[in-house]
Kinemage of the C-alpha trace (Angstrom):
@kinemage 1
@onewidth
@group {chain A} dominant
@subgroup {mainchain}
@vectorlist {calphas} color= white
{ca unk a 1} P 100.717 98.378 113.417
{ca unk a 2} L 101.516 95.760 110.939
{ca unk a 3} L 98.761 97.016 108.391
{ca unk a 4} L 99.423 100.947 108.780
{ca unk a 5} L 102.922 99.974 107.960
{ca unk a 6} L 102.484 98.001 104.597
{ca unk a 7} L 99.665 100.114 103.301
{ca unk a 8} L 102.394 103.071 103.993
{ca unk a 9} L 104.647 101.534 102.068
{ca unk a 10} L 102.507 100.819 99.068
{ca unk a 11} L 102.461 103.200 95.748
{ca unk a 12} L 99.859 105.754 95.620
{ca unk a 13} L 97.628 103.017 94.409
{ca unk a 14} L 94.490 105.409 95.028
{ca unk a 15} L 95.831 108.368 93.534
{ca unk a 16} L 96.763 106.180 90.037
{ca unk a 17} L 93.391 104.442 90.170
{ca unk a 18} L 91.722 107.553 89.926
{ca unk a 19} L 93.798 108.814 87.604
{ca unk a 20} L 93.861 106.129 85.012
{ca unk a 21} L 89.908 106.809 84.888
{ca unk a 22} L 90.409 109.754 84.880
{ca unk a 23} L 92.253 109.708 81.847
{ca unk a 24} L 89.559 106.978 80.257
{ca unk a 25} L 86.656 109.668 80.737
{ca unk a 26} L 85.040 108.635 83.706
{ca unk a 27} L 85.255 110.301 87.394
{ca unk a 28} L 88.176 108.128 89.192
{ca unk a 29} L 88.592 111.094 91.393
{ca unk a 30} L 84.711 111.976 92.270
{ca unk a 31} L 84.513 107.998 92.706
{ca unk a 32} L 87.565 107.985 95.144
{ca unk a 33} L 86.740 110.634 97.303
{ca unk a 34} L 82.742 109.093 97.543
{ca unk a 35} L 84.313 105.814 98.424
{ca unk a 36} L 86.771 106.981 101.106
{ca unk a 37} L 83.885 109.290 102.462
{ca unk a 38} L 81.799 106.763 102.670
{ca unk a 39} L 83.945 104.371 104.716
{ca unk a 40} L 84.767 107.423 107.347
{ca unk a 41} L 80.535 107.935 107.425
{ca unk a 42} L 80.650 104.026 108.480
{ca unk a 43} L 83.884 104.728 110.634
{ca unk a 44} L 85.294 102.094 108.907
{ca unk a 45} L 88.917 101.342 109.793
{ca unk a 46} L 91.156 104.087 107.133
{ca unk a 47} L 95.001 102.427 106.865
{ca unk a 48} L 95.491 105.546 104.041
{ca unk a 49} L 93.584 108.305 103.288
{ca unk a 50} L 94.087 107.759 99.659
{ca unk a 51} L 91.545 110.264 98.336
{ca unk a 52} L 94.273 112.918 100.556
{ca unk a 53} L 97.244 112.312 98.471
């Protein structure tokens, strides 16, 4: 409960990740959303869907 709570209060730290590469040229976004699908293929525990935002 602890962890859900604190990554739910964090920034969109995803979303600006992706975004700052975004902005440098390279796919932040198409890198994000392979990452996070990647962890649900190894149903590995998700405290944010931060390719979602």
């Amino acid at each position: 409960a602890e962890r859900l709570a604190w990554a739910k209060a964090l920034p969109p730290l995803g979303k600006q990740w992706a975004e700052a590469r975004n902005a440098a040229g390279q796919p932040g976004t198409e890198i994000l959303k392979a990452w996070m699908g990647e962890m649900r293929a190894a149903n590995q525990p998700i405290a944010r869907q931060w390719d979602r935002e």
